[in-house]
N, C-alpha and C positions, 0 to 999 in steps of 0.2 A: 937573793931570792925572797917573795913575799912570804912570809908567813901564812903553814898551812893549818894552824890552828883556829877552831871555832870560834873560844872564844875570843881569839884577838879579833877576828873578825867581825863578829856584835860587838868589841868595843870599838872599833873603828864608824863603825856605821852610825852608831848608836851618838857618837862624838862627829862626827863628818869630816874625822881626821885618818890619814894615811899613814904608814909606821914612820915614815920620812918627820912626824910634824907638820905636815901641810895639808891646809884643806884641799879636800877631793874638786878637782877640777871638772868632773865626768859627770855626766847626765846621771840622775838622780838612780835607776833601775840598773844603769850601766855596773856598778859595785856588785850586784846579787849575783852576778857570775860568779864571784870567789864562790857563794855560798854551797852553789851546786857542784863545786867541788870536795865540800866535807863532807854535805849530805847526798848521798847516793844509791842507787836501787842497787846493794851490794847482793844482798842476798835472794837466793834462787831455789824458789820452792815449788814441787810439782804440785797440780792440784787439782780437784775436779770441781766440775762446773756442770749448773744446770743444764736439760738437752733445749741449749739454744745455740745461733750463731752472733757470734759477738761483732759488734760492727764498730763502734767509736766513743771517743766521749766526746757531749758536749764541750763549743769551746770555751767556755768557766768550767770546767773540769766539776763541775756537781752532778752530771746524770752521767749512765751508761748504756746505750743502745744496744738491742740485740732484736735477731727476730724469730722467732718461732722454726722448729722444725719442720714445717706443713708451708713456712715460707706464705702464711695465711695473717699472721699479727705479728706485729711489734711490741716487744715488754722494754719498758721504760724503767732504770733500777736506780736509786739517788746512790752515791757514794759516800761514804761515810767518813772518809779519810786515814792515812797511816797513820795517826793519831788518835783514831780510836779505842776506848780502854779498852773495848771486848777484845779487839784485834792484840793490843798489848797482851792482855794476858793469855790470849792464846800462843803467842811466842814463847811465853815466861811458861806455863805449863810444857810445854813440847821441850824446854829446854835445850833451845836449837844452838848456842855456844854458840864460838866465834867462828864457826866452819862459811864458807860463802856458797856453799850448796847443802839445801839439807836434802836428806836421805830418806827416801820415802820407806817404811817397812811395817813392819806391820802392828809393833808396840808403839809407835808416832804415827798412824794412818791419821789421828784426831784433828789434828794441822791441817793436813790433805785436803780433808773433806768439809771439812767446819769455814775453813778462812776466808772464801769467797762469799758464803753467804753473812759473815761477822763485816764483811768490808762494804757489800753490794746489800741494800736490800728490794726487793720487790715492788714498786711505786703503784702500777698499772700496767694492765694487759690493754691494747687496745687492736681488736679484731677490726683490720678491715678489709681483706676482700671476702666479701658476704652478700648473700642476696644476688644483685644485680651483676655484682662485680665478684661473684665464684669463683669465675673462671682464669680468675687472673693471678698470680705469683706472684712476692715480693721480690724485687732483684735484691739480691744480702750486698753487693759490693757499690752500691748507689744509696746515695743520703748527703741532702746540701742544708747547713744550716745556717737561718736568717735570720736577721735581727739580734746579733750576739746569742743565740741561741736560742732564742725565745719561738721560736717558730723550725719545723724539721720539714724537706721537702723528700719524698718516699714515692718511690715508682714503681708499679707493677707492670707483667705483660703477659702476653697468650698467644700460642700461635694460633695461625689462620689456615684454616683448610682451602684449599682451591679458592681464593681470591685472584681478582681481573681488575687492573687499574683502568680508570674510565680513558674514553678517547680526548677526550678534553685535556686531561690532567698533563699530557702530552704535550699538548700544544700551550696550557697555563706555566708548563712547568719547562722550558728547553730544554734544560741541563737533564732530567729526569733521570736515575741512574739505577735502571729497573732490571738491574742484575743480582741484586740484595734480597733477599728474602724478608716479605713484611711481617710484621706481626701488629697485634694491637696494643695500643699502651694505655694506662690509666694517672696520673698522678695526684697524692694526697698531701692535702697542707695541713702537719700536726702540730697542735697550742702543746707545745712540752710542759708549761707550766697546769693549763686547766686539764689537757689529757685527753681534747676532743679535735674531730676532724673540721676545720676550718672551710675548706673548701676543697673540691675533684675537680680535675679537668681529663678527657678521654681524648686521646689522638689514634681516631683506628685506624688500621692499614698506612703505618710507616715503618719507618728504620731511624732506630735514634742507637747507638752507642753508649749505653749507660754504665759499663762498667769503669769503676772507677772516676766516677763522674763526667765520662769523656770526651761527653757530645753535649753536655751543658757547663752554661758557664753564667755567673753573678758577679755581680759589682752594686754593694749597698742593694736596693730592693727591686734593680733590673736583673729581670731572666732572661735568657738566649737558650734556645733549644736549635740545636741543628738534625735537620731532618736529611740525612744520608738519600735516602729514597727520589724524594724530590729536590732536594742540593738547592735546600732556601732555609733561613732565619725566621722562629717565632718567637717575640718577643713581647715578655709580660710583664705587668707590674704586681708587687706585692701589698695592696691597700686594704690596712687592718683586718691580717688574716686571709683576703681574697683576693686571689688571681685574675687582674683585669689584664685582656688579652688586647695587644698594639694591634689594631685594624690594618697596617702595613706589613708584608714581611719582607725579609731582607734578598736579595738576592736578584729571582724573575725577572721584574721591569721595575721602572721609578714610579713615586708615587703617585703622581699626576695622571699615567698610564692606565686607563682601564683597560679591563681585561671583555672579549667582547664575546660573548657564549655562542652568538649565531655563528660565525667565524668557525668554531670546529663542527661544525653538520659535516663536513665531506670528513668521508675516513682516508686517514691516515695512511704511508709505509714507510718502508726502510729508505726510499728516495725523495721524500717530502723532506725542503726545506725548512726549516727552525731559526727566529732570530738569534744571536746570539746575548746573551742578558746581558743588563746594563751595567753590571761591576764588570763584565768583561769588557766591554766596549771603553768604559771608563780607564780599564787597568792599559790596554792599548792606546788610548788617547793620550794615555800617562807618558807611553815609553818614548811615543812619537814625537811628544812636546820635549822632552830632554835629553833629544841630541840636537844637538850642537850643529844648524848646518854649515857653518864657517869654518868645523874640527878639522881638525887634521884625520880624524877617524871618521868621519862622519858616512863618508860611504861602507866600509867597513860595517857601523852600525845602523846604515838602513839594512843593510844585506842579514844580518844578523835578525832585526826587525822582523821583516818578510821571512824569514828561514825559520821563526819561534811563532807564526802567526797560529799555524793548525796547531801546535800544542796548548796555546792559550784558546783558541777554540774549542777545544777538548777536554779541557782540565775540571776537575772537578772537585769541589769542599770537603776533603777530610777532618781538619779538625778546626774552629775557631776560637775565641778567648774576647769576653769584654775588657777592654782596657781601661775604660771608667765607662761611664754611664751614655757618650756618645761616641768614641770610638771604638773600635773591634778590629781585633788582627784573625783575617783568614788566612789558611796553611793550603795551598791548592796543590795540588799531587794529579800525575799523570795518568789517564784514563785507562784501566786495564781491558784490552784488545779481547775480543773473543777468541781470537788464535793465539793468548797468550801462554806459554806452557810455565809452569810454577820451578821457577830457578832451581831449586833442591832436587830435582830431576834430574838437569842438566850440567850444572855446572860445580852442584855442592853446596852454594852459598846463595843465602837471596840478595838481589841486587836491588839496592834501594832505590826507591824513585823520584824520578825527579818533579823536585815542589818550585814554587812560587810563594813570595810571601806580601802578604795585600796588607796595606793598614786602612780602614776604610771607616770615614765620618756620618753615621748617619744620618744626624740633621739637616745635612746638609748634600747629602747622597754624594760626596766625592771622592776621589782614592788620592790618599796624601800621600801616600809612598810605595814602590814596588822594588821586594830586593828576591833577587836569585839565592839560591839555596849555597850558593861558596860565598855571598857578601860576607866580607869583612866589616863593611857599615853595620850590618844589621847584630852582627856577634858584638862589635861596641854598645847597640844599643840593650841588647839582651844583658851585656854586665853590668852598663852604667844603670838601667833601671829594674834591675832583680828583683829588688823590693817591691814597686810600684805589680811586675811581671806574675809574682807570686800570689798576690791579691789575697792573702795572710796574715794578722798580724796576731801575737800573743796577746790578748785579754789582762794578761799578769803584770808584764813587763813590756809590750808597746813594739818590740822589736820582731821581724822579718824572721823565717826560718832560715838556718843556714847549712845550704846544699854543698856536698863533696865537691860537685862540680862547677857548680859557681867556684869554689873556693881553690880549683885548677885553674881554671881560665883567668881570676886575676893573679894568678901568682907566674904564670907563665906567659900567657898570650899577647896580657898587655903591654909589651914592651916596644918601643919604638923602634928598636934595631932589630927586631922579628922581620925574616924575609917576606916578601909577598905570595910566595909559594906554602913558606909553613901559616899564614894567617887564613888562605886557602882550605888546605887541607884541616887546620882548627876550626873552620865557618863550616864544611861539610860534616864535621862531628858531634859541634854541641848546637849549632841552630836548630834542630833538631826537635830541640829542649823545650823550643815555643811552638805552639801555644802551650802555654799548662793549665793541663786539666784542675777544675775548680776543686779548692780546699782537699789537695790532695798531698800539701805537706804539711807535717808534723810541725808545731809549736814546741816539742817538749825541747826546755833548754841543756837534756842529755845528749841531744842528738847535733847541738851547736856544733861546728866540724871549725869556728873560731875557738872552742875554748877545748874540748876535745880532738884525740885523734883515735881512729879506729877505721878498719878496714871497710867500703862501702860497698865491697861488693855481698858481704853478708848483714849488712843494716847500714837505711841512711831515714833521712825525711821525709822522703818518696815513699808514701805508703802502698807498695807494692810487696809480694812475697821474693823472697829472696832462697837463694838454695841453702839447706841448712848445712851449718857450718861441722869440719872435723872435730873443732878443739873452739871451748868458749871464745867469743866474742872480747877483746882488750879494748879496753878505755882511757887511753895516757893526758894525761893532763901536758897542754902544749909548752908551756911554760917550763914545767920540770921535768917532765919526760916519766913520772912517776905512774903507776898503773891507780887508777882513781876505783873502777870495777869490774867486774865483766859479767856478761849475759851467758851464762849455760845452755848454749840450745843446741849442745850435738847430738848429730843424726841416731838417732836410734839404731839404724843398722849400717854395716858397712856398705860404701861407694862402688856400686857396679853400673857399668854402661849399659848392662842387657837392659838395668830395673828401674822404676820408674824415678826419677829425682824425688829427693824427700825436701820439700819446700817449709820456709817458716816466716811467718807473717808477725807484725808485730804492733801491740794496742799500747800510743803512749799516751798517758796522761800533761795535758794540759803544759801542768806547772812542778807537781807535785814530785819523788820518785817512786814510779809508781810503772814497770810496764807487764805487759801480758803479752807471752808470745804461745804463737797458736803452728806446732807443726806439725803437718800433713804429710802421708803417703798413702798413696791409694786411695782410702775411705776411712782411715785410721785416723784420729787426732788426737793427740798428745797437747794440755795445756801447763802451761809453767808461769808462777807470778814473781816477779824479782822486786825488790820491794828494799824500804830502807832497814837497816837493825843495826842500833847502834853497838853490838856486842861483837859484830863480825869485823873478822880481821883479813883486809885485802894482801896476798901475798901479793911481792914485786916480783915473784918467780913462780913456775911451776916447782922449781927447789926445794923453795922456803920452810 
């Protein structure tokens, strides 16, 4: 077993030798793994926090995003880091010992109240919707950061009273999916460094999915905004600070193709024909060109062909993903019926729908690949390119976030003796997983599920809230199987069906040990900072 001492481990590093005597053969950041196993966000302290909602840190872990109450500004807060003296000696005052939770009461409140603002301080407020843009809210679960962080992209929105999409937009638009409820959107490009609004863009009367980044997606200083509404791609560039907008959008017709405005004078109904757009035509062209008419299946797979024609007719863009900067994978999902009744009615369980998966070249407007929703092809390509899939990397250390579920599917799936049946039923479970939503995993190397192990259904990289847990969060180091730390975030009250789940969200730092977890019930929130101290002592038992 390696050695789980610190400082052998700064002599090793410090020397580029291994306890064996032999130079380290591993990429130069690969060794800082050990590191995150001494130092660890051991301790768990409740605390309060200004009335903001906290959203991320930048990725060089120096700012902290939050945004106002009134969901009207963004405060901007520099971090100070777990080695700040003020933060030391508020430890060493509170006299927190080696316990891994401290106790919030009322002769230690100082801790409590003091430590977020010793850690975080106040940079700038920057109000923007004002004026013109009143009327619009910040979304708190939306925020893309460009240019290593140097730039923050911020979306507001408003509803719309009795809006009436034009007769045009119908016929501009085939797909047009005017079941959605519009709202109007605004978007702000913030200088994090200078503190000022760069540039707005307004898109009124659509549907974009912002939660959780879900309906936009980047690669380097391309944006993709998918408009649910109209079920087309707007595609922008980020040049110094300013959002220049692609003259093309993705989706309706090809480029070459004007659009002709006299053409919709006669109105519209439910029995007017509609071309079908040209990634459809394209994606049918695909399926048609690769069969095989000499197979042995081949009639089989015209019949199939012709049997799938109306659902690719039909289908419509749920979620996309830039793959780099000229291709993009669309996720197309089956069109819900007007006579649809909502599963949970009838049967108990929602029944998932069935997708399509497009990978599609824009420069060159063709579709390079089309896999069904059980490809096993497409689950090889989701694990073989994870890294590339996740459009992520650590700032610190170079390396990919590492998801539970990546980290299932190679340990199980990939095996060549796996039946065609079980690779089936694995392709219907985690294909799923694509597209993913932009910078929506965690970098922190706590949450590495290669060097830790911990339950993911109460915390993974997926920054999404999780249900809070009965009994703190374990952290086992894979190697030893030794408990490294744990996250304290049980439910405040006991687990009832009648009552509302009590959820807990979780802010990790960068690089650093450093997390904030944020749980909810109802309109309650409880915040908790776990944090490093060297003085606490991690029991291997609840025993100990």
């Amino acid at each position: 077993m390696k050695s789980q001492n610190l400082v052998h481990m700064l002599q090793n590093r410090e020397s580029g030798y291994t306890r064996f005597n032999k130079l380290s053969q591993s990429a130069p950041f690969t060794y800082e793994r050990q590191f995150y196993k001494a130092i660890t966000p051991c301790l768990t302290i409740g605390i309060l926090i200004p009335p903001v909602y906290l959203r991320k840190f930048t990725p060089d872990g120096s700012k902290l995003l939050a945004f106002s109450r009134d969901q009207r500004s963004v405060i901007v807060y520099t971090y100070k880091g777990i080695g700040c003296k003020r933060v030391g000696d508020l430890l060493s005052e509170a006299n927190v010992g080696n316990k891994e939770t401290y106790n919030n009461t009322k002769d230690n409140s100082q801790l409590t109240s003091k430590i977020f603002e010793r850690l975080f301080e106040s940079k700038y407020v920057l109000r923007l919707c004002q004026g013109d843009s009143a009327r619009y809210y910040l979304h708190r679960e939306f925020s893309v950061f460009l240019e290593h962080g140097r730039y923050v992209l911020l979306a507001g929105m408003c509803i719309l009273n009795g809006c009436n999409l034009a007769i045009t937009d119908y016929e501009r638009y085939p797909d047009l999916f005017d079941k959605l409820d519009p709202f109007s959107y605004i978007f702000f490009v913030v200088d994090l460094q200078q503190g000022i609004v760069t540039d707005e863009i307004q898109l009124p009367q659509d549907a974009i999915c912002l939660s959780h980044n879900h309906g936009i997606s980047i690669h380097g200083n391309t944006i993709a905004v998918l408009s649910r509404l109209r079920q087309s791609i707007y595609i922008y560039e980020l040049v110094n600070g300013r959002l220049i907008k692609h003259e093309h959008e993705i989706a309706p017709r090809p480029r070459d193709c004007a659009f002709n405005v006299a053409s919709a004078s006669a109105m519209l109904d439910v029995n007017s024909l509609l071309p079908i757009t040209h990634i459809k035509q394209r994606v049918l062209s695909f399926l048609y060109r690769h069969i095989q008419q000499d197979g042995r299946q081949a009639g089989q797979k015209y019949q199939d062909f012709y049997k799938n024609f109306d659902f690719i007719e039909n289908m419509i863009i749920e979620k996309m993903q830039l793959v780099d900067n000229d291709l993009i994978l669309l996720r197309y999902e089956q069109r819900p019926k007007d006579t649809d009744v909502t599963p949970m009615l009838t049967t108990g369980e929602p029944e998932p729908p069935r997708r399509l998966y497009v990978f599609y070249r824009m420069s060159v407007e063709d579709v390079v690949g089309v896999y069904q929703d059980d490809s096993a092809d497409l689950l090889e390509i989701v694990v073989q390119f994870y890294d590339k899939m996740c459009n992520v990397r650590s700032l610190q250390t170079g390396e990919a976030p590492s998801s539970p579920t990546h980290y299932f599917i190679r340990q199980t799936c990939l095996n060549p003796n796996k039946s065609a049946h079980f690779m089936r039923q694995a392709a219907l479970r985690f294909n799923p997983s694509v597209p993913v939503s932009t910078q929506s995993f965690s970098t922190s190397p706590y949450l590495n599920y290669n060097v830790f192990y911990y339950d993911d259904r109460l915390v993974s990289p997926l920054e999404r809230p999780k249900a809070s847990s009965t009994e703190p969060i374990m952290f086992r180091d894979r190697e030893t199987n030794l408990v490294k730390f744990r996250l304290n975030t049980k439910a405040r009250r006991p687990h009832n069906d009648m009552a509302p789940r009590e959820l807990c969200a979780f802010i990790c730092h960068p690089f650093e040990p450093l997390v904030i977890s944020i749980q909810k019930c109802m309109h309650v929130y409880a915040y908790k900072l776990h944090i490093y101290n060297h003085s606490t002592t991690v029991k291997q038992s609840c025993y100990d």
